[in-house]
FIPARO-120291 format. One record per residue (C-alpha): residue number from 1; residue in three letters; x, y, z. Coordinates in steps of 0.25 Angstrom, whole numbers, plus 5000, padded with zeros to 4 digits. Layout:
<recs>
REC,n,res,u,v,w
REC,NUM,ALA,X,Y,Z
...
</recs>
This chain:
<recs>
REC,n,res,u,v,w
REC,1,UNK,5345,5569,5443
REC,2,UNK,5330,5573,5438
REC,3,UNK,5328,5564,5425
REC,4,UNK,5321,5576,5419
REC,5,UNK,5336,5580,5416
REC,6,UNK,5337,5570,5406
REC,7,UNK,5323,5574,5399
REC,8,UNK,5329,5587,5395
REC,9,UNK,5342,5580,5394
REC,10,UNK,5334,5574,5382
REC,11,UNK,5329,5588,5378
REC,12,UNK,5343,5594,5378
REC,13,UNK,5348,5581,5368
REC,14,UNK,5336,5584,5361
REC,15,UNK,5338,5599,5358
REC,16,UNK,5354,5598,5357
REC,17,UNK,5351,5588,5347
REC,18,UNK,5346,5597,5337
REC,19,UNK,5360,5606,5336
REC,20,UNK,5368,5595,5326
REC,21,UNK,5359,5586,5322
REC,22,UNK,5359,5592,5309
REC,23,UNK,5374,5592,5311
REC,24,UNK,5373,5578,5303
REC,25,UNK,5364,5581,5292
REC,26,UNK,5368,5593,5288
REC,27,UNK,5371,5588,5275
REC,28,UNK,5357,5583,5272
REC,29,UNK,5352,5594,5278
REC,30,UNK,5361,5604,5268
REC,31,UNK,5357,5594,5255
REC,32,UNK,5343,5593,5258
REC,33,UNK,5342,5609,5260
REC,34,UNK,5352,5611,5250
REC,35,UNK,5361,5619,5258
REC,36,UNK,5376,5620,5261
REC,37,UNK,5382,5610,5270
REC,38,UNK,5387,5623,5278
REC,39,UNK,5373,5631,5278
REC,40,UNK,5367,5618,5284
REC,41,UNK,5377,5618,5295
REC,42,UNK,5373,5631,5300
REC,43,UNK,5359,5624,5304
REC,44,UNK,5369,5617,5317
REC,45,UNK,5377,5633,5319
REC,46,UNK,5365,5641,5320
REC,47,UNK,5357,5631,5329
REC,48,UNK,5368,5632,5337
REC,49,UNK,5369,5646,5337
REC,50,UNK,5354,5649,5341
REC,51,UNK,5355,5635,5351
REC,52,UNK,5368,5643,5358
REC,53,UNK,5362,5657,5358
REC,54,UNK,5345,5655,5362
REC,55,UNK,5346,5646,5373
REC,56,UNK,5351,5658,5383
REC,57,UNK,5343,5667,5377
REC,58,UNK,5331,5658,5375
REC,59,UNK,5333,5655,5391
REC,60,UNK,5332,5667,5395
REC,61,UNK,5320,5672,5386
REC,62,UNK,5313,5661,5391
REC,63,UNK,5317,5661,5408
REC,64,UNK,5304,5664,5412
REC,65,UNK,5296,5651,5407
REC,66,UNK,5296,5638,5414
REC,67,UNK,5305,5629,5408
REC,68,UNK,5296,5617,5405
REC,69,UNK,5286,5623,5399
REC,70,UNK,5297,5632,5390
REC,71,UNK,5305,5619,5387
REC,72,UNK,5293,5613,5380
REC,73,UNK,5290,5626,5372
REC,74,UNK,5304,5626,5369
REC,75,UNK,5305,5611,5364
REC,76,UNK,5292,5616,5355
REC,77,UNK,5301,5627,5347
REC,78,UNK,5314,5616,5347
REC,79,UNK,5301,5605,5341
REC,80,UNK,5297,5616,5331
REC,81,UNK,5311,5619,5328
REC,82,UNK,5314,5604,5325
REC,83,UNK,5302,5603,5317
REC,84,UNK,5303,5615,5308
REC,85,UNK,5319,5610,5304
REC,86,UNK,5311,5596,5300
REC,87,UNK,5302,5602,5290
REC,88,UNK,5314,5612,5286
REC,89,UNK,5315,5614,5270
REC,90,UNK,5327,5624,5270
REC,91,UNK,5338,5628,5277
REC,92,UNK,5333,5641,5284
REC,93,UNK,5320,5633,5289
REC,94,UNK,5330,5622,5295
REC,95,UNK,5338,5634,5302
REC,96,UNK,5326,5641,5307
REC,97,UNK,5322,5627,5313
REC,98,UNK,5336,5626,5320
REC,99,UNK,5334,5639,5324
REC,100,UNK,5321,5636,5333
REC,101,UNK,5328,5623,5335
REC,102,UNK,5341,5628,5342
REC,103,UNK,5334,5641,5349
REC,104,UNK,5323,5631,5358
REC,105,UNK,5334,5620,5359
REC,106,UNK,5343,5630,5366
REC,107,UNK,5331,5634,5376
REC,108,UNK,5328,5620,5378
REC,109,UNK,5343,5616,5381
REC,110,UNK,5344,5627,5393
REC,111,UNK,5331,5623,5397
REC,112,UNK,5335,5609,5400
REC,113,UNK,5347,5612,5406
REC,114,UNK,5340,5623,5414
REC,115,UNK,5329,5612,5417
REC,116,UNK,5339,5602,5419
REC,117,UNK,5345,5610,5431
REC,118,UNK,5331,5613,5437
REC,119,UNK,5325,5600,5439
REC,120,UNK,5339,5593,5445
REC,121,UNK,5342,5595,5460
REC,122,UNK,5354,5604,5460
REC,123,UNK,5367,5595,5461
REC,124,UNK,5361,5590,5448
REC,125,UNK,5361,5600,5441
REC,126,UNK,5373,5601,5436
REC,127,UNK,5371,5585,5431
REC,128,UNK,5357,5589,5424
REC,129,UNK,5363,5601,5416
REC,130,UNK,5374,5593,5412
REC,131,UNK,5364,5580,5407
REC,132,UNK,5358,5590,5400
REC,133,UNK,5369,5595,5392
REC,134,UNK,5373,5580,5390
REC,135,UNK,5360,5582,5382
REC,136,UNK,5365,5593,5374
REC,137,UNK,5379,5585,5371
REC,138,UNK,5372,5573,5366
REC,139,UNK,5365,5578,5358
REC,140,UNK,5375,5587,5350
REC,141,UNK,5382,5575,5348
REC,142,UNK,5371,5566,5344
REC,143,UNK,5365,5574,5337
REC,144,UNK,5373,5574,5323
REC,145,UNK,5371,5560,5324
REC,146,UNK,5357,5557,5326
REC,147,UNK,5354,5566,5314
REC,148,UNK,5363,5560,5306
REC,149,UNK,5358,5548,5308
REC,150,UNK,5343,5553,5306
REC,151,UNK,5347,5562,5293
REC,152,UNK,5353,5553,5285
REC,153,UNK,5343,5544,5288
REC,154,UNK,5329,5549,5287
REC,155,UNK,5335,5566,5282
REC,156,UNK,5340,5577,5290
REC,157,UNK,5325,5579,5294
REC,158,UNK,5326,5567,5302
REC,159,UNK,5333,5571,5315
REC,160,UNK,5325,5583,5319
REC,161,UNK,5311,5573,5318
REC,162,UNK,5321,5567,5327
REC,163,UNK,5322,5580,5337
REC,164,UNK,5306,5583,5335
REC,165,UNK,5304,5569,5341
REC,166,UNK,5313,5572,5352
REC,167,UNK,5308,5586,5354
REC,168,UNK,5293,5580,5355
REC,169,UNK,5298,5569,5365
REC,170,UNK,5307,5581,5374
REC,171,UNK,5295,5588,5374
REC,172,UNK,5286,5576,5381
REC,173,UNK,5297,5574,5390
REC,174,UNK,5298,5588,5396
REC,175,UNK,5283,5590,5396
REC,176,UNK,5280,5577,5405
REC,177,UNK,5291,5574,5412
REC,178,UNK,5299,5591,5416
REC,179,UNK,5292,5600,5426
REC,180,UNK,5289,5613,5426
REC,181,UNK,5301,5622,5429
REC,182,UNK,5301,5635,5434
REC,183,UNK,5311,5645,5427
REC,184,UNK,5323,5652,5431
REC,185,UNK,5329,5664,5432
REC,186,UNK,5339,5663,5418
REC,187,UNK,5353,5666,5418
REC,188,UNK,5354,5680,5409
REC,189,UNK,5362,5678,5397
REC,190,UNK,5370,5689,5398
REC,191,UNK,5375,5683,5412
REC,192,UNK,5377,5670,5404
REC,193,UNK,5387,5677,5397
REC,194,UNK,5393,5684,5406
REC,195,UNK,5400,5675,5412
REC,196,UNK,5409,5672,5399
REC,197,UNK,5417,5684,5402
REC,198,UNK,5427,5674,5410
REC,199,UNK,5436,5670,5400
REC,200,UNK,5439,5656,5405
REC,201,UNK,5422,5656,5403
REC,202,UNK,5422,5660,5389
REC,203,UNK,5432,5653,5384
REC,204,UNK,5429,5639,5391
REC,205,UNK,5413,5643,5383
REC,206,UNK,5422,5648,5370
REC,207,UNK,5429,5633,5372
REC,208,UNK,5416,5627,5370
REC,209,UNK,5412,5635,5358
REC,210,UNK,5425,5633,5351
REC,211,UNK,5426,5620,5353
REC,212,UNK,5411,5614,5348
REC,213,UNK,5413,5626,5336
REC,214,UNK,5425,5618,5333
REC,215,UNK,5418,5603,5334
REC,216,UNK,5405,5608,5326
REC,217,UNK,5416,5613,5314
REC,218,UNK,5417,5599,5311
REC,219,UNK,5407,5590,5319
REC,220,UNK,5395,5599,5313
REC,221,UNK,5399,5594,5299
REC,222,UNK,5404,5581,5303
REC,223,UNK,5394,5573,5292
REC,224,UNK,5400,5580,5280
REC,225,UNK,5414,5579,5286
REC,226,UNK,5410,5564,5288
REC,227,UNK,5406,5561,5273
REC,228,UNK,5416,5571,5266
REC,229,UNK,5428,5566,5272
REC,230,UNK,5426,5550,5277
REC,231,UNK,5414,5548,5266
REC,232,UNK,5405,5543,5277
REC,233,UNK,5390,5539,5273
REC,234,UNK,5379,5544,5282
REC,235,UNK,5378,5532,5291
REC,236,UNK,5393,5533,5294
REC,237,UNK,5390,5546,5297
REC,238,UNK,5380,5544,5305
REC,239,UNK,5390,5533,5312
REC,240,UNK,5402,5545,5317
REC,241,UNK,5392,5553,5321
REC,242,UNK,5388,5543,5332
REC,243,UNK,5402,5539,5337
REC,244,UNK,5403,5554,5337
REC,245,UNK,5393,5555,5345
REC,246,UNK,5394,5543,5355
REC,247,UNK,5408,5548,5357
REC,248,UNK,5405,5562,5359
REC,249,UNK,5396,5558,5371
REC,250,UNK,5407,5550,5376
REC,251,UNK,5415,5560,5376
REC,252,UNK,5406,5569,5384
REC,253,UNK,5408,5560,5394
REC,254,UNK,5421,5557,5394
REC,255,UNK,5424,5573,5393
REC,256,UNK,5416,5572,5406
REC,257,UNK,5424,5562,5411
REC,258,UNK,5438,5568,5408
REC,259,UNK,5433,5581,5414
REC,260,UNK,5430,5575,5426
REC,261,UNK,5445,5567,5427
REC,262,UNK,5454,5578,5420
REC,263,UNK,5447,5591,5422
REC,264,UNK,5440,5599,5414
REC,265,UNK,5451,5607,5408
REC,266,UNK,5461,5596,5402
REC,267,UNK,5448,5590,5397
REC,268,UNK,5445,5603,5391
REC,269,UNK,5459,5605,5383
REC,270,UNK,5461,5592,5380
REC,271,UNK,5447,5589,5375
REC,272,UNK,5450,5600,5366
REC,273,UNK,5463,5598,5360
REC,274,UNK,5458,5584,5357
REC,275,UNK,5445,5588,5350
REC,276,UNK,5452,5597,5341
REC,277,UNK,5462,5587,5337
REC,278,UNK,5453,5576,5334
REC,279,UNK,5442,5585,5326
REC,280,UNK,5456,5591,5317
REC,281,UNK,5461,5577,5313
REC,282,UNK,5448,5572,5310
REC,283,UNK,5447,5576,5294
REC,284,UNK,5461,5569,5296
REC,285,UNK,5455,5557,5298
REC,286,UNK,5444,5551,5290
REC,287,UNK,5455,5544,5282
REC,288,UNK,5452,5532,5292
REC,289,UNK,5436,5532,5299
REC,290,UNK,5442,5525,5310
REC,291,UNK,5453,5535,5315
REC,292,UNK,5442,5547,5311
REC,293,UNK,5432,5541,5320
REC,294,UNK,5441,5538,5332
REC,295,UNK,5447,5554,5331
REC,296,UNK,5432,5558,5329
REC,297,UNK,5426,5549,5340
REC,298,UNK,5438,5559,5348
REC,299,UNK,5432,5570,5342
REC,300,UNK,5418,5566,5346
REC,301,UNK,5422,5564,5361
REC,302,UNK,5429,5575,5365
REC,303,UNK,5419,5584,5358
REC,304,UNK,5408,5584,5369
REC,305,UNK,5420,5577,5378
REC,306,UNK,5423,5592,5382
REC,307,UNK,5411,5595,5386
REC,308,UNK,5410,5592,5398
REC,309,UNK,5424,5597,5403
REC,310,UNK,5419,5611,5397
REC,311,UNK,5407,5611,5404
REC,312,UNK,5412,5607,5418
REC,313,UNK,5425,5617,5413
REC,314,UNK,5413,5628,5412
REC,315,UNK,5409,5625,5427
REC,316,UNK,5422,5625,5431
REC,317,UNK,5424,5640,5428
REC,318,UNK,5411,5645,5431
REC,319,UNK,5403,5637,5441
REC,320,UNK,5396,5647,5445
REC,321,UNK,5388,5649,5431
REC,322,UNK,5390,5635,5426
REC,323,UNK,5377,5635,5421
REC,324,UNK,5378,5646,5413
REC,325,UNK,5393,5641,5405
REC,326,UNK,5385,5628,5404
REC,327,UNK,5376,5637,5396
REC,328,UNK,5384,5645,5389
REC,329,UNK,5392,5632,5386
REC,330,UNK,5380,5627,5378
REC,331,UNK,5378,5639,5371
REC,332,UNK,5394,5638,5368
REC,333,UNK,5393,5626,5363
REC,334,UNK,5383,5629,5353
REC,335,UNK,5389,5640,5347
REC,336,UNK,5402,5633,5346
REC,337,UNK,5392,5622,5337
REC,338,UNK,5387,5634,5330
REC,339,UNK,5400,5640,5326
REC,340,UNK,5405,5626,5323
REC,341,UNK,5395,5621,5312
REC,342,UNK,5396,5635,5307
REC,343,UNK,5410,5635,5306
REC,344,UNK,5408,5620,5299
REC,345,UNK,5399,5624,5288
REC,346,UNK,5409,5636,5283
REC,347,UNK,5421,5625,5283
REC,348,UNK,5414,5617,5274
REC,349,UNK,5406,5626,5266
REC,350,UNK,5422,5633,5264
REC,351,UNK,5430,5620,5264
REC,352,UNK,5427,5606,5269
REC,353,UNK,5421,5598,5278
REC,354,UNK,5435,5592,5282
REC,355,UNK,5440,5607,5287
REC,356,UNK,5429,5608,5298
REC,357,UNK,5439,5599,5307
REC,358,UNK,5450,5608,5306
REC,359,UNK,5442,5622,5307
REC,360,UNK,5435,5616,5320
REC,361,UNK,5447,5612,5325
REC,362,UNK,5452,5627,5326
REC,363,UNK,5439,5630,5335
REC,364,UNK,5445,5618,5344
REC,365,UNK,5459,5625,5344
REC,366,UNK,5452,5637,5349
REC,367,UNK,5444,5630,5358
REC,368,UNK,5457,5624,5365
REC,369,UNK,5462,5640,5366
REC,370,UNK,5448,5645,5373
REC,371,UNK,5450,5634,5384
REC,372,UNK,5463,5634,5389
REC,373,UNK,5459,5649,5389
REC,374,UNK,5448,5647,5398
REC,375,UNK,5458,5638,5405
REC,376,UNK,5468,5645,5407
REC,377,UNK,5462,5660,5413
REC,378,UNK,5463,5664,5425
REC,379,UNK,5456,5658,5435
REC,380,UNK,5453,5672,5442
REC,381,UNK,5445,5677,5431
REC,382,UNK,5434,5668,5432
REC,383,UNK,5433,5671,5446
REC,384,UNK,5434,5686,5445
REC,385,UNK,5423,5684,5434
REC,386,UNK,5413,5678,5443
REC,387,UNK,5414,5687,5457
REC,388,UNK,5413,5699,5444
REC,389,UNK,5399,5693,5440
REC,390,UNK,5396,5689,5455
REC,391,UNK,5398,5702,5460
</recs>
């Protein structure tokens, strides 16, 4: 496979690492600009809103430019973005940086993965889109953690320095080492969307969207919930963030794994049920840090565990636009981070931290309801659906 996969690999990790890597310092970030603990949580759900939302659009504006030359000009805006949230001295400069953060960072996602796909013979393809998205896991789950450890540290400021240098260094990398690449004729949104009308489509997508709202409830506010209910300092802190997320890449590949030995259905349902049990019991928990952090490395594992069952599940249904759910995944998957942190900061602004568990755990419940519904339909509509749009 062409190596150049794995420089926007780095791109990918680079940009996806932006989404919640304020996710752990939201409460220096809230005491330094003296806001709410809930306000400051909307700088993750409206990133994620705009990150889910422009990169279709953003695509199809720009189809017509040739993709290296709009790559750069688009890590420009996502280096601009990054440095205007630096030297930010209130909260709506902060969310205006996220803004032009999240816009060009969503561009730049479907441009590697669109890259990705170019520059590979075509029986990798399939293999380059998905290192690719590797990228994108990674660095949701690393994320929280590398800005924890740089905020607590040097301030909340810290880890975007950190994504300036990155930026800076993605941007030599695809300036020497990509070539120039012709565009293509873009897929139009509206027959992106289209092909939700097949019910076991849509709610497979709605899966995904319920099941991250869900996770973020809880996992967007993890740092509070860490120091209000087991006391933890920073460093400890800074300590399960890690194990959460060296077993949340575990577990992507063991989700990968299972798939492949037990189908991507069973793994589906039961990846599911066993999510939402482990994030319910967990405020049941912290009366022992040993039993919390075995049913939170669970937690951890099968959150980006189902991942690849969903995705494969998706290719299953619709092999003939896998590219496109791939897509609309993504942009599910966002919104579901979206609505989650969102849903998060009104829990604890109206309660407490410790009832984000519960409340996310009713999003899992309905996650579990839309996949046995895609599971269970009729076989026929799919395939009516498609000779429709065919013909």
């Amino acid at each position: 496979m062409n190596k150049r996969v794995y420089l926007l690999t780095i791109v990918s990790f680079v940009v996806g690492m932006v989404e919640l890597i304020i996710g752990g310092i939201l409460d220096l970030v809230a005491e330094d600009l003296n806001i709410s603990l809930g306000k400051t949580g909307l700088l993750i759900s409206v990133f994620s809103i705009v990150f889910a939302l422009m990169g279709p659009i953003l695509l199809s504006v720009t189809a017509g430019f040739e993709r290296k030359k709009l790559t750069l000009l688009s890590l420009v805006v996502f280096l601009l973005g990054n440095i205007v949230a630096v030297f930010s001295a209130s909260f709506s400069i902060l969310m205006f940086a996220r803004i032009i953060s999240a816009a060009s960072g969503s561009l730049l996602v479907v441009l590697c993965v669109t890259m990705a796909s170019n520059i590979v013979k075509k029986e990798y393809r399939a293999r380059a889109i998905g290192v690719v998205f590797m990228g994108i896991s990674a660095s949701l789950v690393l994320g929280v953690p590398i800005g924890l450890m740089l905020g607590n540290t040097f301030g909340w400021r810290a880890p975007f320095i950190l994504i300036i240098v990155l930026t800076l260094l993605s941007m030599a990398g695809v300036y020497f080492f990509m070539e120039k690449i012709l565009p293509k004729p873009a897929i139009p949104i509206k027959k992106q969307i289209q092909t939700l009308k097949d019910n076991r489509i849509f709610t497979a997508q709605l899966t995904s969207f319920l099941f991250l709202s869900g996770h973020l409830t809880l996992y967007g506010y993890l740092t509070p919930f860490l120091k209000s209910s087991l006391g933890l300092s920073g460093n400890w802190v800074s300590i399960v963030y890690l194990i959460f997320g060296f077993a949340a890449v575990a577990g992507g590949g063991l989700g990968g794994i299972a798939s492949d030995r037990f189908g991507t259905r069973p793994t589906i349902i039961v990846s599911i049920v066993l999510f939402g049990v482990s994030m319910f019991v967990i405020p049941y928990t912290t009366f022992s840090f040993p039993l919390f952090i075995i049913i939170m490395v669970i937690w951890s594992m099968i959150s980006w565990g189902i991942t690849p069952a969903q995705q494969s599940y998706l290719i299953e249904l619709a092999p003939e636009t896998s590219d496109i759910q791939q897509s609309l995944n993504n942009s599910a998957l966002h919104l579901g981070i979206a609505l989650g942190s969102s849903v998060g900061a009104f829990v604890i602004d109206r309660g407490t931290v410790e009832m984000n568990a519960t409340v996310g755990s009713l999003f899992i419940v309905l996650a579990l309801a839309t996949a046995v519904f895609s599971m269970t339909r009729d076989k026929k509509q799919i395939t009516s659906s498609i000779n429709h749009r065919a013909g």
